[in-house]
N, C-alpha and C positions, 0 to 999 in steps of 0.2 A: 405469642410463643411461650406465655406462664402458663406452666402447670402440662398436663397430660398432652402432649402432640401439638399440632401449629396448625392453625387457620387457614388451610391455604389459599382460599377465596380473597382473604382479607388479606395477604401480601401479595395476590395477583392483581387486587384494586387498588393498592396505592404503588405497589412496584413497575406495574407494566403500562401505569398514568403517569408517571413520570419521565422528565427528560433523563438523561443520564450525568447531566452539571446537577439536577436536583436530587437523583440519587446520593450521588456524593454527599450532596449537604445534609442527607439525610442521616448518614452512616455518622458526620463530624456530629448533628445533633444528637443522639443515640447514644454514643461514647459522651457527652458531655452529660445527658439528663440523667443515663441509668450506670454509666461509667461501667460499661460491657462493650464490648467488641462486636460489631454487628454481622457482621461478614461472619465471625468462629458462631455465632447462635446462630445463623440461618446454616449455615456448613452439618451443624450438627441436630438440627430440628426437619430435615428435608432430605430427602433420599432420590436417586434412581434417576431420570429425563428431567424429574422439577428441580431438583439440584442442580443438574447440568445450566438449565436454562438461568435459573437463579442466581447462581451464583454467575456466572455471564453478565446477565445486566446490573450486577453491583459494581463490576471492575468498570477501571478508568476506559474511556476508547483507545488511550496508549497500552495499557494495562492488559485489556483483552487483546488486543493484536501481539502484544510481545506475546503475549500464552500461547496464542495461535501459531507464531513463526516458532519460538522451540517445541512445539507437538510436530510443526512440517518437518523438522531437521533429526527427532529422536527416531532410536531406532535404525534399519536399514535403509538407507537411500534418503533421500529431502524428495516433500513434495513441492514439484517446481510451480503448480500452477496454485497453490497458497502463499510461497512467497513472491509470486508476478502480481498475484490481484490483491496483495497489503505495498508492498513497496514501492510498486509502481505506480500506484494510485494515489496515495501518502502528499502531503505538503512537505516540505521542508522542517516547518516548525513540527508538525506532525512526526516527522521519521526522525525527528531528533527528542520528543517526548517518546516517542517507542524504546529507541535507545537507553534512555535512562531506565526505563519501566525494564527494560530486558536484563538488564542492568543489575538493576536492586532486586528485579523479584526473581531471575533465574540467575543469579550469582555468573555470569557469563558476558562475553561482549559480543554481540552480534555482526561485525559488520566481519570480526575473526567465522564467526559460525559459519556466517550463508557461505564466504569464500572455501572453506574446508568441508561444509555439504555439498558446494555446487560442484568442486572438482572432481567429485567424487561420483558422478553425474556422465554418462558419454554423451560426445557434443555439445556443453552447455558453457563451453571457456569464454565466449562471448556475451551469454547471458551472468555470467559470474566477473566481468568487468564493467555491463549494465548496471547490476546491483550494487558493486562494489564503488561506482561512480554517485550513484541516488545516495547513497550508504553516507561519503564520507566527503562529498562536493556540493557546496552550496549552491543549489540555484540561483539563479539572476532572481532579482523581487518583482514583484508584478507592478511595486511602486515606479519603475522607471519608465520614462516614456517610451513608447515604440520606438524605435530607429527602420525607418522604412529604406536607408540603402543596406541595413545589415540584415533585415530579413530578407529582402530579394537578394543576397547575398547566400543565405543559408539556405534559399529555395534553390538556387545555381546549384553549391554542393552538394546539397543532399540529389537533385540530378542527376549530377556528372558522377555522384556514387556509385550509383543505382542505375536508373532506366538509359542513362547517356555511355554507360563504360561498356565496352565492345565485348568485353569476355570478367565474367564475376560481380562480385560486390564489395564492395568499399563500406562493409558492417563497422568501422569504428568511426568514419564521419557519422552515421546513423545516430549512433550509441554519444558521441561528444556532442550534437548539435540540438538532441533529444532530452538528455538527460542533464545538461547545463541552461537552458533560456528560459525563462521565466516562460508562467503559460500564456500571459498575455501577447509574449515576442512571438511563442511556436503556433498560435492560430492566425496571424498575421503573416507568420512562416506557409502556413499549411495553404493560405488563399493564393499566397504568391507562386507557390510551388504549381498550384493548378492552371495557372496561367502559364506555363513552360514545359508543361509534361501530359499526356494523354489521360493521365489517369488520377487520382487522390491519392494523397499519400500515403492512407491505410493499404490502399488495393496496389499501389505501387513495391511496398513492402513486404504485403502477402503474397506476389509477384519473385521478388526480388531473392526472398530471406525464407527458410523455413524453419520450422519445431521450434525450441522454446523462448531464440531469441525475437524470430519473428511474431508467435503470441504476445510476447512481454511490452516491445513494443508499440504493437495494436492496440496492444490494454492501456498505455503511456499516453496515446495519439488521442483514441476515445476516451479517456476520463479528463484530459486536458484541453478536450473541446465542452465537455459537457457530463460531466460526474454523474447526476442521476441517471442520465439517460444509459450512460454507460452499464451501470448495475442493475438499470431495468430490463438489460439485452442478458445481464449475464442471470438475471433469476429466470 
């Protein structure tokens, strides 16, 4: 980046070969060798789509997702299905690094935002207590051992919600039994559930529940069985 224009060949070989922990260490060596700001030189050495992308893979993964959730909320309306497939997807310690990154880099609190975009939303007062539960309740830890009478426990409920209630749906056992057990508890939930009910409880839901809190969810169910598989379905 000395002198007349920037290389771009030569930041798509070392940038787009790295992990995104080694970007980082790249940006701390950078500031420490030439004591410059790496992220404002590439900001101002790069223009147009290669910017976009650029500066992208310099940000933290909490970093790029908080950017991501205040572009879904500015403006008219929130895009619901950018904040179903970061939040819903998200670890714990994950959506509490978003938090903070939301935080310091858009001068805002998020967990305030999605609730006052999503209301704002027709039919999504369901999905805006989904989020707002992911938001600011800690899941169980995957450290704890199974409890196999509380997941055939949660397989019952979620049930008697859903496919066993004679008229409606019971969307907030859904929403408390989904959004609080660790993932290791809800796939021991999800095999017990198959054992008492006709169907999976992705297709029990899709069944059961529709528009965004029924995607939000599905997206909850599949990346908590199986994460890449899940964003291999969604590319």
């Amino acid at each position: 980046m000395k002198g007349w224009g920037c290389d771009e060949k030569i930041l798509i070989q070392i940038l787009a070969h790295r992990s995104n922990e080694q970007r980082q260490e790249i940006v701390v060596a950078f500031r420490d060798e030439f004591s410059r700001d790496l992220m404002k030189d590439l900001k101002s050495e790069t223009s147009g789509k290669f910017k976009d992308t650029i500066m992208g893979l310099m940000k933290s993964a909490a970093s790029y997702d908080a950017y991501w959730l205040r572009k879904a909320m500015k403006g008219l309306g929130a895009n619901k299905n950018t904040l179903i497939e970061i939040i819903c997807t998200r670890t714990p310690s994950e959506l509490e690094a978003i938090k903070e990154c939301y935080s310091s880099d858009q001068k805002r609190n998020l967990d305030d935002d999605v609730c006052s975009e999503t209301d704002k939303l027709v039919g999504t007062s369901h999905l805006k207590n989904l989020l707002h539960q992911l938001l600011v309740s800690p899941r169980d830890s995957d450290e704890e051992e199974i409890d196999m009478s509380r997941a055939m426990l949660d397989a019952k409920i979620l049930y008697d919600a859903g496919e066993a209630k004679w008229l409606g749906t019971d969307q907030n056992k859904f929403i408390d039994v989904l959004a609080n057990r660790s993932y290791k508890h809800l796939r021991q939930v999800f095999v017990e559930y198959s054992k008492i009910s006709n169907y999976d409880i992705s297709k029990s839901v899709k069944r059961e529940m529709s528009g965004a809190l029924s995607q939000a969810l599905r997206a909850l169910i599949a990346s908590s069985r199986n994460l890449p598989e899940f964003f291999c379905r969604e590319i």
